[in-house]
MARSE-89694 format. One line per 2 residues: number of its first residue (from 1); their letters; for each residue x, y, z of N, C-alpha, C, O. Coordinates in steps of 0.1 Angstrom, whole numbers, always signed. Each point is the difference from the previous one (the first is absolute). Example, Ala and Ser with C-alpha at 12.3 -4.5 7.8 and 13.67 -1.06 7.14 Angstrom:
% residues 2
1) as) +132 -57 +78 -9 +12 +0 +9 +12 +0 +10 +0 +7 | -14 +11 -14 +9 +11 +0 -8 +11 +8 +5 +11 +1
***
This chain:
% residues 223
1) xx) +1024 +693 +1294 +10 +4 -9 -6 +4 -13 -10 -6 -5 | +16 +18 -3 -7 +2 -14 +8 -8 -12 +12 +0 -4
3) xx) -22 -6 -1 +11 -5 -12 -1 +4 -15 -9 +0 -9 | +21 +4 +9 -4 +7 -15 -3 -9 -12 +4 -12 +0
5) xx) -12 +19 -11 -4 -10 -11 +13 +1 -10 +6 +10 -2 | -4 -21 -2 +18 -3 -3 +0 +8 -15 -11 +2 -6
7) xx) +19 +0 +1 +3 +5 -9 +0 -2 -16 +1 +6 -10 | -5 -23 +15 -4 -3 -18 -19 +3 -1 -5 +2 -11
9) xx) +0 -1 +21 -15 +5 +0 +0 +11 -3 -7 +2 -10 | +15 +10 +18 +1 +16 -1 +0 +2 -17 -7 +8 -6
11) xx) +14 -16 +1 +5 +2 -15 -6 -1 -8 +4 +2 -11 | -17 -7 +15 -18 -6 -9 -5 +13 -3 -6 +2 -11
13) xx) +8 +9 +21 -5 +11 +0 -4 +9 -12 +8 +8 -5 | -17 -8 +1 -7 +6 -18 +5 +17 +5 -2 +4 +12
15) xx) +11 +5 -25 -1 +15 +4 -8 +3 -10 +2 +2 -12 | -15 -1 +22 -11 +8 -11 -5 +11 +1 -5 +3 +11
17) xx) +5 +6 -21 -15 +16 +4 -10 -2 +2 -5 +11 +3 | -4 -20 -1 -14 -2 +0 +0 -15 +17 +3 -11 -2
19) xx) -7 +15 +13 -3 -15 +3 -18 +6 +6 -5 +11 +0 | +1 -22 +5 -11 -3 +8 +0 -7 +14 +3 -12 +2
21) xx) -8 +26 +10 -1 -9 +9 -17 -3 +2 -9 +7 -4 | +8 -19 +10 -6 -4 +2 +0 +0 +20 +9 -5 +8
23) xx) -22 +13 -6 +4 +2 +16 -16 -5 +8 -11 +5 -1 | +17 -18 +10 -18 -4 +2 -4 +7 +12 +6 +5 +10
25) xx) -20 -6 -15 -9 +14 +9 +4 +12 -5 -3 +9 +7 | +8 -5 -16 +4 +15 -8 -6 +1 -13 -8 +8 -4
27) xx) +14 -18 -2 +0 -2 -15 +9 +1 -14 +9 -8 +0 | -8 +13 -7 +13 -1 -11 +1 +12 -4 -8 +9 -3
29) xx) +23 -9 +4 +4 +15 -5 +15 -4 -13 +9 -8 +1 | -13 +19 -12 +9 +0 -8 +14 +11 +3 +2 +12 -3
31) xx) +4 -21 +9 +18 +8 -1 +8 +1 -12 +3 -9 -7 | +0 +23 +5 +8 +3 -12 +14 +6 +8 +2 +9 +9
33) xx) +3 -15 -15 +21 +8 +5 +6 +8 -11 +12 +3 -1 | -22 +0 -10 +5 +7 -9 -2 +11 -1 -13 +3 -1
35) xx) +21 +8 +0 -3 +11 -2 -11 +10 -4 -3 +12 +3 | -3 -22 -15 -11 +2 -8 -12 -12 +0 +0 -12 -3
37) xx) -13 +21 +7 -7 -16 -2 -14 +8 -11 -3 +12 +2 | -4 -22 -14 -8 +9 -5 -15 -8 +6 -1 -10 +7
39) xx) -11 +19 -14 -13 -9 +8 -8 +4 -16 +5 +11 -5 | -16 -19 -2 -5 +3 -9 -11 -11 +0 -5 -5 +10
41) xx) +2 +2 -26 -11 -10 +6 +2 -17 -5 +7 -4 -9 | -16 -1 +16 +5 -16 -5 -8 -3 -13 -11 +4 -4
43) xx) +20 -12 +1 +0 -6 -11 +3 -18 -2 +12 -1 -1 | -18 -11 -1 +3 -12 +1 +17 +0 +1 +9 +4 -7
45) xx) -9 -13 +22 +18 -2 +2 +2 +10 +6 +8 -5 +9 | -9 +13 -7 +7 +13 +7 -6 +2 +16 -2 +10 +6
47) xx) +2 -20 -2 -5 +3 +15 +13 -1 +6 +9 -7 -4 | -7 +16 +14 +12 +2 +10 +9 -14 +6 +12 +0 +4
49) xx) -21 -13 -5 +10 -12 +2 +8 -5 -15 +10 -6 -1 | -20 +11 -9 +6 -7 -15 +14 -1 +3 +8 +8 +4
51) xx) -5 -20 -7 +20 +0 +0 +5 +2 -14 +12 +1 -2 | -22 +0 -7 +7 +5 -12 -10 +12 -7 -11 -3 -4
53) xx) +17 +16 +4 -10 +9 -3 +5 +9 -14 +12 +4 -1 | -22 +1 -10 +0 +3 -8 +10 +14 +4 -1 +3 +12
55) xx) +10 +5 -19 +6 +2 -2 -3 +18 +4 +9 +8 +3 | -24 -5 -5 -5 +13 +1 -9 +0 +11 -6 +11 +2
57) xx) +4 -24 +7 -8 -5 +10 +4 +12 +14 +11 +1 +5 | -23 +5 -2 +5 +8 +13 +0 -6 +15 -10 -7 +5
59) xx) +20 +10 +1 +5 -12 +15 -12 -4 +3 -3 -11 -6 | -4 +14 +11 -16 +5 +10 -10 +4 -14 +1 +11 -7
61) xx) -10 -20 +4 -7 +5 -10 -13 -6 +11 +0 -9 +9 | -10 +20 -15 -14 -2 +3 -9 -1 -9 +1 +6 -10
63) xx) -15 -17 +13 -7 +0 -7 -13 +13 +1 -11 -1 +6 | +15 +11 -13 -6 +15 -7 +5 +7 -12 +10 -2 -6
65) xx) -17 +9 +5 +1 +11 -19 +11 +6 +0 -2 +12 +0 | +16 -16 +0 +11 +5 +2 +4 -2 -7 -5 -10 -5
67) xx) +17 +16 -3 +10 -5 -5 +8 -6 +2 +3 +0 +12 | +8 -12 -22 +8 -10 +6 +11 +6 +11 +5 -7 +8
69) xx) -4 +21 -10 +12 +1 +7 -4 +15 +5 +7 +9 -5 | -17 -5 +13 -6 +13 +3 +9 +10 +6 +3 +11 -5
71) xx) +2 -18 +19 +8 +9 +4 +13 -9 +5 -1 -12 +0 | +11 +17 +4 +10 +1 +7 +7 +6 +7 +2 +12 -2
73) xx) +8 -22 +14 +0 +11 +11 +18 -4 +3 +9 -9 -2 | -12 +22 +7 +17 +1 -4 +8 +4 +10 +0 +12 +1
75) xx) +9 -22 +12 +7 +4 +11 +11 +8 -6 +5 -5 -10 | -1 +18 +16 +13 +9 -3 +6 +3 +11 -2 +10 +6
77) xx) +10 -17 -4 +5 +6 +18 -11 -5 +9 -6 -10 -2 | +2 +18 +14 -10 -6 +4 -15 +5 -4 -8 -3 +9
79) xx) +4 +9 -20 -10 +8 -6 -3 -14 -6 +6 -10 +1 | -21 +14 -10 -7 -6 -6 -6 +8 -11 -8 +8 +4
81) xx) +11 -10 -19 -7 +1 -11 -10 -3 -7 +1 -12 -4 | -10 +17 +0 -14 -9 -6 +2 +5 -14 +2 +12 -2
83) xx) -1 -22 -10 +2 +5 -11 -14 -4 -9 -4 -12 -1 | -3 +24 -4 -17 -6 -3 +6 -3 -13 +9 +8 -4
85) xx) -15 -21 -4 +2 -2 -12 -15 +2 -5 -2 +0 -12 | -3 +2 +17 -18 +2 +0 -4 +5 +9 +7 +2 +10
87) xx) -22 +1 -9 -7 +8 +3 +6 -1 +22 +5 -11 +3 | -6 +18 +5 +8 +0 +10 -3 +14 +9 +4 +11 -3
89) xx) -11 -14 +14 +2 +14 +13 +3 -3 +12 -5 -11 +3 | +13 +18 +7 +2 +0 +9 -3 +8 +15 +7 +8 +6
91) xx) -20 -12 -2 -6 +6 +11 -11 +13 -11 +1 +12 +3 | -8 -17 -11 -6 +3 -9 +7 +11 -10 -8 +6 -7
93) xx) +22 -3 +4 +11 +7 -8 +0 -2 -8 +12 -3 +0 | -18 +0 -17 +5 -8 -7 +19 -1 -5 +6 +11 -1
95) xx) -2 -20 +0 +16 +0 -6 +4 +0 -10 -2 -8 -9 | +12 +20 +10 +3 +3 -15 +10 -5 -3 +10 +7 +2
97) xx) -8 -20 -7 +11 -13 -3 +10 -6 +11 +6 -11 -2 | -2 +19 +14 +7 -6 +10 -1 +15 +14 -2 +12 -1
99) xx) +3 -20 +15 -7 +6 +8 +10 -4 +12 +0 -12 +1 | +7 +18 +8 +3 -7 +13 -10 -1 +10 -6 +10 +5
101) xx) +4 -24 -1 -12 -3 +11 +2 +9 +9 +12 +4 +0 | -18 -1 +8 +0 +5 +17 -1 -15 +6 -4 -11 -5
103) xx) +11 +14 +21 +4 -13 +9 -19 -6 -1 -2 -11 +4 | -6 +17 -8 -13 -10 +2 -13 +5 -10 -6 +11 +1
105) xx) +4 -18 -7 -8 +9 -12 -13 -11 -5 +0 -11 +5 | -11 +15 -16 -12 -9 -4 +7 +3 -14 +5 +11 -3
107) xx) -5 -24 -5 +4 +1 -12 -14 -4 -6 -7 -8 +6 | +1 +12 -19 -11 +0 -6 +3 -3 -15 +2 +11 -7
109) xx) -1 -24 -1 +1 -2 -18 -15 +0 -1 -8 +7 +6 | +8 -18 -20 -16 +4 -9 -3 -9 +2 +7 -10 +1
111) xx) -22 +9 +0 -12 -10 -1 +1 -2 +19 -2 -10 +7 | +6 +23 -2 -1 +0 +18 +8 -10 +10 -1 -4 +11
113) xx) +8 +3 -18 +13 -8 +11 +4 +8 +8 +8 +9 -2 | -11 -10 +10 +8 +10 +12 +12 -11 +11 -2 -12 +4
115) xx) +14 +21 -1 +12 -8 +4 +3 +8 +8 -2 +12 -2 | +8 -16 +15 +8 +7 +14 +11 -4 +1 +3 -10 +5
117) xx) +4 +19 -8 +13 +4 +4 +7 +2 +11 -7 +8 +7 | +20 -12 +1 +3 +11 +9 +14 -10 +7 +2 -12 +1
119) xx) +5 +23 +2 +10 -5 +5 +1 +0 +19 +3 +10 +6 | -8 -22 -1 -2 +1 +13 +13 +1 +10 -1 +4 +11
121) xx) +9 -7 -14 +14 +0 +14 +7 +9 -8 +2 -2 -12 | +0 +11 +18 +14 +13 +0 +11 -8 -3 +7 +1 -11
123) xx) -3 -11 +21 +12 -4 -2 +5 -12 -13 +11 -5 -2 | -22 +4 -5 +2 -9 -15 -7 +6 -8 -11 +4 +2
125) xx) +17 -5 -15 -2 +7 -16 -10 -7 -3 -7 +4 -9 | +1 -19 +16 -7 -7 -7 -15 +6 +0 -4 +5 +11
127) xx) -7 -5 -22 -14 +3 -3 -9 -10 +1 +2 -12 +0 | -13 +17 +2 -15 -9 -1 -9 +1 -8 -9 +7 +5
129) xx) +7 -12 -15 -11 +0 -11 -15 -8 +4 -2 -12 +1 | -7 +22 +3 -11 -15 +3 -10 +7 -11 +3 +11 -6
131) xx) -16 -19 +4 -9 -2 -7 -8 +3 +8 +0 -6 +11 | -13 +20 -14 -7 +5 +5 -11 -2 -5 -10 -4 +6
133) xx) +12 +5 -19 -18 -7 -6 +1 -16 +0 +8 -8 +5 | -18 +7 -13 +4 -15 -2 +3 -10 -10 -6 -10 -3
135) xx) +16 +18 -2 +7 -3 -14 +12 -10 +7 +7 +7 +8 | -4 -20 -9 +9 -5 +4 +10 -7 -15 -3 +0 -12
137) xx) +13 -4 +19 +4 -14 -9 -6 -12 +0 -5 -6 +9 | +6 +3 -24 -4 -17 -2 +1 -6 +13 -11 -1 +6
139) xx) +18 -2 -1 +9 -13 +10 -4 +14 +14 -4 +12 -2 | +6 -18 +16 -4 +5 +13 +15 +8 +1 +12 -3 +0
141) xx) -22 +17 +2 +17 +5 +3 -3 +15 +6 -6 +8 -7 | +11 -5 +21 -10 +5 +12 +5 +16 -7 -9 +9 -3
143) xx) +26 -5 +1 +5 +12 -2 +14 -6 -4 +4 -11 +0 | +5 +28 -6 +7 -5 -5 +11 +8 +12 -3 +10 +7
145) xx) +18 -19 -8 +13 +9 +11 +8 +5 -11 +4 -10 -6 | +1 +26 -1 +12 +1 +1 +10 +2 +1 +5 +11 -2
147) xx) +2 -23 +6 +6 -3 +7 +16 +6 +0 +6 -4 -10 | +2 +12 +19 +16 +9 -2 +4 -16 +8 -3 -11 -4
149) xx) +11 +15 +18 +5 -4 +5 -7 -12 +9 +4 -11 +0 | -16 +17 +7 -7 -5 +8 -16 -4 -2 -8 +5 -8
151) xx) +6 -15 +16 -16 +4 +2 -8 -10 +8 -2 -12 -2 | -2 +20 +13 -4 -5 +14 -13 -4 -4 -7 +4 -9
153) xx) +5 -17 +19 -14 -8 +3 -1 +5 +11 +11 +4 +5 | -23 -2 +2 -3 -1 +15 -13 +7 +2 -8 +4 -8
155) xx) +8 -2 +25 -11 +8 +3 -3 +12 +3 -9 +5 +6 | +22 +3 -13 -1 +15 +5 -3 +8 -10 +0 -5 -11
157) xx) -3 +15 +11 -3 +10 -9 +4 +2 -9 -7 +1 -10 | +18 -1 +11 +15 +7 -14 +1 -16 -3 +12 -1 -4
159) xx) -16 -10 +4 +3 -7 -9 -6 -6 -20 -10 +1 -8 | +18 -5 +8 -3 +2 -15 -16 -14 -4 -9 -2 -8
161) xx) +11 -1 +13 -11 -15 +1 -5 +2 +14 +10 -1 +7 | -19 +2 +0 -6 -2 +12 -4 -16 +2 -7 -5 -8
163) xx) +12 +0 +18 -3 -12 +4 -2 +4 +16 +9 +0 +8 | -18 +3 -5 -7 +5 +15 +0 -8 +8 +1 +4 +11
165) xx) -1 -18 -12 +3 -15 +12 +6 -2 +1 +1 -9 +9 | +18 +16 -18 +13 -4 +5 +4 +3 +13 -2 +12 +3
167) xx) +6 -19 +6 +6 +9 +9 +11 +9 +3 +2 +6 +10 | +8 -7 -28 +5 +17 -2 +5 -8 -13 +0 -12 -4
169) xx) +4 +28 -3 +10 -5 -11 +5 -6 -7 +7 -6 +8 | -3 +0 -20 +8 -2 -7 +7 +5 -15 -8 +0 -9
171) xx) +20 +3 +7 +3 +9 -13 +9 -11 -5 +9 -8 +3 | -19 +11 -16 +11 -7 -11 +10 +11 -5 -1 +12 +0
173) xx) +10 -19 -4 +12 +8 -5 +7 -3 -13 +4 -11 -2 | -3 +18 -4 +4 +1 -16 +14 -4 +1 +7 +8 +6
175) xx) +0 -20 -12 +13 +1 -2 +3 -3 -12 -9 -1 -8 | +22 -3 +4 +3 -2 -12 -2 -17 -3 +2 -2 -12
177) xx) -4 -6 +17 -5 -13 +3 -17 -2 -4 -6 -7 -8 | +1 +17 +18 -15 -4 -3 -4 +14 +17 +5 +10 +4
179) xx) -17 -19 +2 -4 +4 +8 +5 -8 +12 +2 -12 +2 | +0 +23 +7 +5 -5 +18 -13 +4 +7 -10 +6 -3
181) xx) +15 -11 +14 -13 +3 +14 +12 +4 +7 +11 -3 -1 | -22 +15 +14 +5 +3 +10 -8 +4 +10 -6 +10 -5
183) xx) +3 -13 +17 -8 -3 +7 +6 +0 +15 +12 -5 +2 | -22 +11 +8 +3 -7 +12 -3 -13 +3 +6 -7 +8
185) xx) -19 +0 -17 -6 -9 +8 +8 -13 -9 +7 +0 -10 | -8 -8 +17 +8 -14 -3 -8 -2 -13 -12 +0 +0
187) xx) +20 -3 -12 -8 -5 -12 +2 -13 -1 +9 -5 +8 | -14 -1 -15 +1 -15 -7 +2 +3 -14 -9 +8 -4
189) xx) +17 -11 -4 -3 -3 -16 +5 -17 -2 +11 -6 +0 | -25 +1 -4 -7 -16 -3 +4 -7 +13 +6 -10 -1
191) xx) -10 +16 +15 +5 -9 +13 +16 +3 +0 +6 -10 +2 | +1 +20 -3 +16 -2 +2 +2 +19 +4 -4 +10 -6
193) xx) +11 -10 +17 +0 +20 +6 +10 +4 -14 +10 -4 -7 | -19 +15 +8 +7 +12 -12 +11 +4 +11 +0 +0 +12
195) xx) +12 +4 -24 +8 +8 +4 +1 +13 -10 -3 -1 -12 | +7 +15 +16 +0 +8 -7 +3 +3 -12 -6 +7 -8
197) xx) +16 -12 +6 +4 -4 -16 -2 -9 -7 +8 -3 -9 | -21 -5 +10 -9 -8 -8 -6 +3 -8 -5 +11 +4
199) xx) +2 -13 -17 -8 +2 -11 -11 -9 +3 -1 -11 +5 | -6 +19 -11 -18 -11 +0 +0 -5 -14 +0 +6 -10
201) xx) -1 -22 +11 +2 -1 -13 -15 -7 -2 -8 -1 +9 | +5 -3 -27 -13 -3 -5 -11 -9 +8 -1 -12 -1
203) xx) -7 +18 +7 -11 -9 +5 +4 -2 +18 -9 -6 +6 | +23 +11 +2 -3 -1 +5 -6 +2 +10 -1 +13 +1
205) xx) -7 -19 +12 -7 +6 +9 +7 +6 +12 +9 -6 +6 | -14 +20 -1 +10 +8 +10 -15 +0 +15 -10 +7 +1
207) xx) +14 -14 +5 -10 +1 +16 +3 +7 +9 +9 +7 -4 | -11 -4 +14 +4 +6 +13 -13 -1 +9 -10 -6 -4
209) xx) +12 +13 +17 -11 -1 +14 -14 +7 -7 -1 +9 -8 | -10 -17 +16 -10 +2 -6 -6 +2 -10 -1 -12 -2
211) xx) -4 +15 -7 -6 +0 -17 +11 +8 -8 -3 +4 -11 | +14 -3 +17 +13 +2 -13 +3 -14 -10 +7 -10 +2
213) xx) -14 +14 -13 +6 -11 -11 -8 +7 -11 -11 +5 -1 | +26 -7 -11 +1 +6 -12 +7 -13 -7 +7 -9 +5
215) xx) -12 +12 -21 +11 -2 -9 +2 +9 -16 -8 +5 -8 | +20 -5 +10 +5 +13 -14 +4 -17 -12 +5 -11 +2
217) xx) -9 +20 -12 +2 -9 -10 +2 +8 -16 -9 +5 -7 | +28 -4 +1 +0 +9 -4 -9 -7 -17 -2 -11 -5
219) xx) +0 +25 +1 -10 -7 -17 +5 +4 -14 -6 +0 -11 | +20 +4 +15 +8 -4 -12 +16 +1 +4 +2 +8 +8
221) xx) +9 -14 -14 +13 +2 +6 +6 +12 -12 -5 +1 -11 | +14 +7 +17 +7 +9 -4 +13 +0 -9 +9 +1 +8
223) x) -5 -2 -18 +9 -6 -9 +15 +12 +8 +11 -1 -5
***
């Protein structure tokens, strides 16, 4: 029998733009559900878990010769914006202050940060930001999702996170609550079956068959 997680738990659920999963055997990815996410450079406090961040702090900051707030990127429909606040090219083009990405592109700032782009499933708006050189964030943080509606874990191609040992799928789903799962495979969230209208709430752990196990943990709540 499935039992659902009762309703004063569901209600713990943080609605945040920023969470982190944490996916073992994969590694950590920064999920943004916001429309807009910026990347620039760090600065003490401003690492991607800070729960309290200065005010001009960019989502995703990296430690390089950047500005605090270099670029930003901007979902429009299902398109993608790159807005240079600084120096900024695209598949070696320099940008003349805002640019629509193509579905898969090399993004290039200053002091050689180079960033990959691309939107891998046709059927979701959601993007992939990874880190090509090796300019990272303070804190471990593999790429960034973001995030429209959706955004698949698994072992297939078109997914947004590759986890190659799953034995298929899983999509989180954006609601007005927080984040849902949906899945063929039987999940666990903390030992108890997900049901589809579950929120994943802070810290908890989501399992399933074989090396499926994750946890999202949102890193700031939404007023």
């Amino acid at each position: 029998m499935i039992s659902a997680i009762s309703h004063h738990d569901a209600g713990n659920t943080a609605i945040a733009r920023r969470y982190m999963a944490w996916i073992d055997g994969v590694g950590n990815w920064l999920i943004v559900t916001s429309p807009e996410m910026t990347i620039g450079r760090a600065t003490a406090g401003t690492g991607p878990l800070a729960r309290i961040r200065e005010p001009d702090a960019a989502d995703c900051p990296l430690v390089a010769n950047l500005s605090r707030r270099h670029v930003g990127f901007q979902r429009i429909d299902e398109s993608y914006v790159l807005q240079a606040r600084s120096a900024a090219s695209v598949n070696g083009w320099p940008v003349d202050e805002r640019i629509v990405l193509p579905q898969s592109c090399s993004i290039e700032l200053s002091g050689g940060v180079q960033l990959g782009f691309s939107v891998p499933n046709q059927l979701s708006a959601s993007a992939r930001v990874t880190f090509q050189s090796s300019h990272r964030p303070p804190t471990s943080v593999d790429g960034v999702i973001l995030m429209a509606e959706t955004c698949v874990l698994g072992p297939g191609s078109n997914t947004h996170i590759r986890c190659e040992s799953w034995p298929d799928s899983v999509i989180l789903v954006r609601t007005a609550d927080g984040i849902s799962l949906k899945s063929q495979l039987p999940l666990l969230v903390d030992g108890r079956f997900s049901t589809t209208k579950q929120t994943v709430s802070n810290g908890q752990v989501v399992r399933g068959p074989d090396s499926v196990q994750f946890r999202l943990e949102p890193l700031e709540e939404r007023q």
